[in-house]
NUTI-889231 format. One record per residue: residue in one letter; x, y, z of N, C-alpha, C in turn. Coordinates in nm, 3 decimals, padded with zeros to 5 digits. Example, Ala and Ser with C-alpha at 12.3 -4.5 7.8 and 13.67 -1.06 7.14 Angstrom:
<recs>
 res     n_X     n_Y     n_Z    ca_X    ca_Y    ca_Z     c_X     c_Y     c_Z
   a  01.319 -00.569  00.780  01.230 -00.450  00.780  01.320 -00.330  00.780
   s  01.285 -00.225  00.708  01.367 -00.106  00.714  01.290  00.003  00.787
</recs>
This chain:
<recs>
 res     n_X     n_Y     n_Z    ca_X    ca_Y    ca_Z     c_X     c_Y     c_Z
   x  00.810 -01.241  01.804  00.804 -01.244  01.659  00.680 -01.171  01.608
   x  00.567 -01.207  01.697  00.461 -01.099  01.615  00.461 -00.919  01.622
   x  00.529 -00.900  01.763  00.624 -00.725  01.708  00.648 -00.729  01.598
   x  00.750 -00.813  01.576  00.836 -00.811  01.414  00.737 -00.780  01.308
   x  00.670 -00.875  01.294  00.534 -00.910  01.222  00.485 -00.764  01.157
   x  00.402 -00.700  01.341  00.304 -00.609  01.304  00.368 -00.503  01.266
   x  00.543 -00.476  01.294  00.605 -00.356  01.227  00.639 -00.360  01.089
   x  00.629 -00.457  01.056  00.665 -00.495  00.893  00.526 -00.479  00.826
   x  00.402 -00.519  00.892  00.317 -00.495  00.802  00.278 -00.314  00.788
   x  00.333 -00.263  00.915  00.287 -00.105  00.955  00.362 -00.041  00.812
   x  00.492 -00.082  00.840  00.595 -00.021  00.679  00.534 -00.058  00.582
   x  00.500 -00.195  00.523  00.438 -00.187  00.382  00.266 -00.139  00.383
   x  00.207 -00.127  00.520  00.068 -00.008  00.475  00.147  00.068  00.450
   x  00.241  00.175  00.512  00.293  00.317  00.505  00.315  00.316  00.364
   x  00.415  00.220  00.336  00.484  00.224  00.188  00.344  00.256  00.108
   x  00.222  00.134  00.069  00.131  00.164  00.043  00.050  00.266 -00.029
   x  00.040  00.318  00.114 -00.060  00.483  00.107  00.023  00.567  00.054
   x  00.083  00.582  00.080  00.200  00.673  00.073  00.347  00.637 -00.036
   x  00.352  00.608 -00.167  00.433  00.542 -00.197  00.556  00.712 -00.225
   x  00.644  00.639 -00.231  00.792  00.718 -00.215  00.796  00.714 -00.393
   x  00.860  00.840 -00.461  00.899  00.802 -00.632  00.822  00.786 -00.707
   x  00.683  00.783 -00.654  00.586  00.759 -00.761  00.575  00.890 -00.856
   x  00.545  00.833 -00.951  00.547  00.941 -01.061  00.624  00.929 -01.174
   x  00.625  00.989 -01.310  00.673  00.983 -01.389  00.825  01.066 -01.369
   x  00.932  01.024 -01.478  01.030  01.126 -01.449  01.084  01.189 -01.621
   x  01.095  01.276 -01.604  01.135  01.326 -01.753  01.272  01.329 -01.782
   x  01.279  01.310 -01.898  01.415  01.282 -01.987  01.466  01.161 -01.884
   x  01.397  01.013 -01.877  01.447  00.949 -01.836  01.550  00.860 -01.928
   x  01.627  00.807 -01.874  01.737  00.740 -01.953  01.723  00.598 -01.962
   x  01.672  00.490 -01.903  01.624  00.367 -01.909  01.457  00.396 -01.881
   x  01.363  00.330 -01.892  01.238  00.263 -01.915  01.177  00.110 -01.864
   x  01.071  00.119 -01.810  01.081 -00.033 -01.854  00.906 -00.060 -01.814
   x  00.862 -00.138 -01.875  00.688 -00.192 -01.815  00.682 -00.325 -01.735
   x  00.630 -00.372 -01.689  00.630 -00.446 -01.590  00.476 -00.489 -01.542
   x  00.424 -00.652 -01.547  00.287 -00.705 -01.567  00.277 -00.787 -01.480
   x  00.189 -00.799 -01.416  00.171 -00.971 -01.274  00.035 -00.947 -01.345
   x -00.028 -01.054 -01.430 -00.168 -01.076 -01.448 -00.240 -01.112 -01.401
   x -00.149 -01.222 -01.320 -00.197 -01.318 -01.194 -00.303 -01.185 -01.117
   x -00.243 -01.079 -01.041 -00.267 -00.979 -00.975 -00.310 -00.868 -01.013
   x -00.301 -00.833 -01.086 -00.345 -00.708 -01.217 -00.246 -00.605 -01.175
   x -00.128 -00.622 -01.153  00.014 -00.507 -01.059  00.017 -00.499 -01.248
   x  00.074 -00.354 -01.219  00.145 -00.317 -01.349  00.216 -00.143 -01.342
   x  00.299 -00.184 -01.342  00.386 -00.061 -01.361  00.513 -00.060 -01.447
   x  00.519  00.071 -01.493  00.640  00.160 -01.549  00.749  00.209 -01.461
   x  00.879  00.150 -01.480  00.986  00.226 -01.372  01.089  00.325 -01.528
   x  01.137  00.446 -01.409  01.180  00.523 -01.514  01.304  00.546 -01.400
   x  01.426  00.572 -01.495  01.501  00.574 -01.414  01.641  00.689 -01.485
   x  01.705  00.750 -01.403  01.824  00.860 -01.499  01.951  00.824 -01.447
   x  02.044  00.779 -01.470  02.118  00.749 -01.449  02.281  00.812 -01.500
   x  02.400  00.789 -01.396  02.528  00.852 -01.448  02.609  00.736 -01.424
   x  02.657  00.734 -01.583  02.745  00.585 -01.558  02.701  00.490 -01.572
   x  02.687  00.401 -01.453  02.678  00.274 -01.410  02.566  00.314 -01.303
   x  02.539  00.390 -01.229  02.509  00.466 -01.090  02.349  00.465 -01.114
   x  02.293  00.471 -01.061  02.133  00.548 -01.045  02.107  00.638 -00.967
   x  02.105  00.784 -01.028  02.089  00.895 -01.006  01.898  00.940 -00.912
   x  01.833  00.858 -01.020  01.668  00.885 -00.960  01.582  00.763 -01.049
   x  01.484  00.737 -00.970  01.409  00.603 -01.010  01.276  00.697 -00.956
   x  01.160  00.643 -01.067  01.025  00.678 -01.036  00.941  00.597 -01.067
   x  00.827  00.524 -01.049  00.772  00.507 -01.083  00.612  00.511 -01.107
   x  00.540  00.436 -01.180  00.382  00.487 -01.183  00.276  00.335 -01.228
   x  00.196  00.348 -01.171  00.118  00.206 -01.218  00.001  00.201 -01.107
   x -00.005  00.040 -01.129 -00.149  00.050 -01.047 -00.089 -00.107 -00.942
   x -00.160 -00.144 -00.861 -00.128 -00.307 -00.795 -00.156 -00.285 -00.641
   x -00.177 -00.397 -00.592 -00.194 -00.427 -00.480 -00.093 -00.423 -00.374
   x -00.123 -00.404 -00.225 -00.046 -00.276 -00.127  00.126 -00.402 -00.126
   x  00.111 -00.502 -00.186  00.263 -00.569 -00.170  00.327 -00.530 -00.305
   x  00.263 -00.498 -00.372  00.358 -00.479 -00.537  00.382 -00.299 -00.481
   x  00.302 -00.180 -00.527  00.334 -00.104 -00.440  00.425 -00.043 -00.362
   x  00.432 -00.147 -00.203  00.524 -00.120 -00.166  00.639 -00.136 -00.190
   x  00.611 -00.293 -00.282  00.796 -00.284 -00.321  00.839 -00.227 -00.354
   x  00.771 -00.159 -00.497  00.803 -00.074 -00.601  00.906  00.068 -00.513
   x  00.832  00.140 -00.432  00.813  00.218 -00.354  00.935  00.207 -00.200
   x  00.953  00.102 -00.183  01.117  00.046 -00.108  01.196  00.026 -00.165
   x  01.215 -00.019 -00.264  01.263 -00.060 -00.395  01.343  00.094 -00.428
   x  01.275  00.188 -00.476  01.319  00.272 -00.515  01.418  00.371 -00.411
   x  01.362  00.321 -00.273  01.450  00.477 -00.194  01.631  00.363 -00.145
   x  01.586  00.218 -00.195  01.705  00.120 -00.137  01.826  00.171 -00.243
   x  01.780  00.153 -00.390  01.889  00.183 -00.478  01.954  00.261 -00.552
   x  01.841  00.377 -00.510  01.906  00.556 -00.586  02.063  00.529 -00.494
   x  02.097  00.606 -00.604  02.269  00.606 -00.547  02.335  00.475 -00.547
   x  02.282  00.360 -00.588  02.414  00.291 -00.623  02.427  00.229 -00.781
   x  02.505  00.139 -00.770  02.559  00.106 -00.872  02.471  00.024 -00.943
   x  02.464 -00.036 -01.102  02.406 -00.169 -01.123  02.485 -00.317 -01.045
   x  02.635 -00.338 -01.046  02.646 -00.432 -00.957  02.547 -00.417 -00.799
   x  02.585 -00.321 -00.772  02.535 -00.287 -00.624  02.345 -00.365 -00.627
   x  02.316 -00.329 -00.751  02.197 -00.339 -00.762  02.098 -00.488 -00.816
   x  02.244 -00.572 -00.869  02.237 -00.686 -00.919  02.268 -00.781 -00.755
   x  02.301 -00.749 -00.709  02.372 -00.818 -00.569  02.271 -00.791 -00.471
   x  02.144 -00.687 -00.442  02.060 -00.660 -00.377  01.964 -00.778 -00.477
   x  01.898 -00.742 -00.573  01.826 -00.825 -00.660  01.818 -00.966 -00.626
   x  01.968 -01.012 -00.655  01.943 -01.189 -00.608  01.930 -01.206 -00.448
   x  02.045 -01.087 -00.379  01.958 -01.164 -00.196  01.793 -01.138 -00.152
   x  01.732 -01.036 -00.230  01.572 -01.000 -00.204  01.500 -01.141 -00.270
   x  01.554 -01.168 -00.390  01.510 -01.292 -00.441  01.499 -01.446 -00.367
   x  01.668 -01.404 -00.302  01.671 -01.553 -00.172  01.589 -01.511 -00.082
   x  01.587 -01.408 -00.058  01.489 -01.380  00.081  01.343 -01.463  00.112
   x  01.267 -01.452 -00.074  01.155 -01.413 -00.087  01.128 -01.597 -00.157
   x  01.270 -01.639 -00.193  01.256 -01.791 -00.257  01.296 -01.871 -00.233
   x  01.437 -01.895 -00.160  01.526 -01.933 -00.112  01.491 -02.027  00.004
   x  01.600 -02.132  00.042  01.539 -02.200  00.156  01.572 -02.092  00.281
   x  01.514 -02.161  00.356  01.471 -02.018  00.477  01.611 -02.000  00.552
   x  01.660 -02.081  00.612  01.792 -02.068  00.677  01.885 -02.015  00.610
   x  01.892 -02.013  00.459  01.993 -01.932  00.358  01.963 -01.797  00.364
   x  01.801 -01.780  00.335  01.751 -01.673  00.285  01.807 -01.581  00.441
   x  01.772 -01.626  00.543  01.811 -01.521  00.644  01.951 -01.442  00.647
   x  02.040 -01.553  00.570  02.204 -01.460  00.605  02.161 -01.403  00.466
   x  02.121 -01.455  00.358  02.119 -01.355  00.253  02.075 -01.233  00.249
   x  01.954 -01.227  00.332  01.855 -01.125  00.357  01.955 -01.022  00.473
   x  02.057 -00.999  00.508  02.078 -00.933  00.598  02.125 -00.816  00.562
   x  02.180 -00.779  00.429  02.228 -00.653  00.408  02.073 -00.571  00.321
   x  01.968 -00.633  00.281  01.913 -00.575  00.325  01.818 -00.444  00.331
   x  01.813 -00.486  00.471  01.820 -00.382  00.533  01.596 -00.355  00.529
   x  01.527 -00.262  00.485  01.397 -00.240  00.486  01.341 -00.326  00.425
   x  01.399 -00.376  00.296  01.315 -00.431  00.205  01.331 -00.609  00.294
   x  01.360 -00.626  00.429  01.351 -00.764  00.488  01.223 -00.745  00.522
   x  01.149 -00.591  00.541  01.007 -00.641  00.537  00.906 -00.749  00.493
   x  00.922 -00.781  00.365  00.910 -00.876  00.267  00.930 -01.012  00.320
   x  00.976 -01.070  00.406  01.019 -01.167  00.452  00.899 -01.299  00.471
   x  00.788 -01.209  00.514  00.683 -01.329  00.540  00.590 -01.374  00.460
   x  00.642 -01.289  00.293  00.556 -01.306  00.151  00.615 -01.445  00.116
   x  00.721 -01.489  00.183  00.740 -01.589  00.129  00.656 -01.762  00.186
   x  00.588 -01.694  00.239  00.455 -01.788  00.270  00.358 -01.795  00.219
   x  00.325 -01.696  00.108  00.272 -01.704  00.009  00.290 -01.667 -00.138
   x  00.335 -01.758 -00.189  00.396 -01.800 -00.320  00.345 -01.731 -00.448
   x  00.200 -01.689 -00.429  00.161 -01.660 -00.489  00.147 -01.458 -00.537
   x  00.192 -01.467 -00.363  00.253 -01.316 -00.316  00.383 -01.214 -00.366
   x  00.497 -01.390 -00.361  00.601 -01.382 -00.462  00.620 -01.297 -00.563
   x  00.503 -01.289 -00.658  00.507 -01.230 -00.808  00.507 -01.058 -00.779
   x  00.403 -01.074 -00.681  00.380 -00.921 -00.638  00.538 -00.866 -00.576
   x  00.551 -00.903 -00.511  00.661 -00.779 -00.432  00.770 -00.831 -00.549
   x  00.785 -00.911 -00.631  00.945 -00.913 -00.728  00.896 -00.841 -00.833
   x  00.765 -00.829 -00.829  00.760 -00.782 -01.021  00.809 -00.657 -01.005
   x  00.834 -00.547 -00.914  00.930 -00.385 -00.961  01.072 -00.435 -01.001
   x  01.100 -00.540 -00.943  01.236 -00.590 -00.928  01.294 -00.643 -01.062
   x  01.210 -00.730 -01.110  01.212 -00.789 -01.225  01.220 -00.675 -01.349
   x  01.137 -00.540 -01.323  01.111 -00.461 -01.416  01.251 -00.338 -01.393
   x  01.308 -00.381 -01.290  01.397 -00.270 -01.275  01.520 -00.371 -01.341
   x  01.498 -00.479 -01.340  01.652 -00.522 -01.439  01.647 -00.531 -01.585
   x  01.551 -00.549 -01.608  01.469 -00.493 -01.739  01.523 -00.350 -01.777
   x  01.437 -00.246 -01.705  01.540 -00.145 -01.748  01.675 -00.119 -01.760
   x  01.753 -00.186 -01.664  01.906 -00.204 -01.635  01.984 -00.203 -01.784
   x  01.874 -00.321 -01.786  01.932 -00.422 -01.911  01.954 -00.334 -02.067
   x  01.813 -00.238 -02.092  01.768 -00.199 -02.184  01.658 -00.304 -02.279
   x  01.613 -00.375 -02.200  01.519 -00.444 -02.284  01.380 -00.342 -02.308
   x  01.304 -00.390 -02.431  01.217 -00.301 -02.459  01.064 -00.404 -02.434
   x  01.073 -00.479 -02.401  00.969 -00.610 -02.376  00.929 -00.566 -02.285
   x  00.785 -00.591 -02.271  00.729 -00.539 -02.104  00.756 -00.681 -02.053
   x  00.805 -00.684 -01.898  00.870 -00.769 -01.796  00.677 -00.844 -01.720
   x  00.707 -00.970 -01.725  00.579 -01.051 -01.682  00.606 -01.124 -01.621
   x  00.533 -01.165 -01.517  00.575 -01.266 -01.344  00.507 -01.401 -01.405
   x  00.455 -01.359 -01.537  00.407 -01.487 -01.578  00.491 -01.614 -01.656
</recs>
């Protein structure tokens, strides 16, 4: 289990340093802001979309290497699919990360990178960090114009 461990933490440094999508995107078609005060995480996701579909997601902000990375996994998990697709990832990352643990594991199985996340749920307070892109990406979904808060 601590393999497991030290490869999950290796992906969210990588994610980290290196975040995937960061950046602004122009003529985006949804918006959204996004606040953990608790943590001082704060970011903007921008996103263009066809349909129902998500074409490209970017985002830009500031937060600590678990908000970050989510943001940053987050984004390369759901280009190309749908909002269901994307509402159905949303709540199993949520069981993953809240859920009782024996649930959260079959929930957590599709997946897939973002099970990195798995051992934030030992710290609760960690919680806010890796959901707040998440929270801010249904926000945009939605079209709300409210900045999205873990508070």
């Amino acid at each position: 289990m601590s393999e497991l461990m030290d490869l999950y933490q290796e992906v969210i440094l990588d994610h980290n340093k290196k975040p995937r999508n960061r950046g602004t995107l122009e003529d985006a078609d949804h918006e959204a802001k996004g606040d953990n005060p608790l943590c001082g995480d704060q970011l903007t996701l921008y996103l263009k979309m066809d349909g129902d579909r998500v074409t490209e997601i970017r985002f830009e902000g500031r937060g600590c290497a678990i908000s970050v990375a989510s943001a940053s996994l987050m984004t390369e998990t759901i280009t190309g699919k749908s909002q269901s697709e994307i509402a159905a990832l949303y709540e199993s990352f949520h069981e993953l990360l809240t859920g009782d643990p024996s649930v959260a594991a079959e929930a957590g199985a599709e997946l897939g990178k973002l099970r990195v996340f798995e051992g934030v749920r030992e710290f609760p307070v960690r919680v806010k960090c890796a959901t707040l892109a998440w929270h801010t990406l249904m926000a945009a979904l939605e079209g709300e114009d409210a900045s999205v808060t873990t508070e």
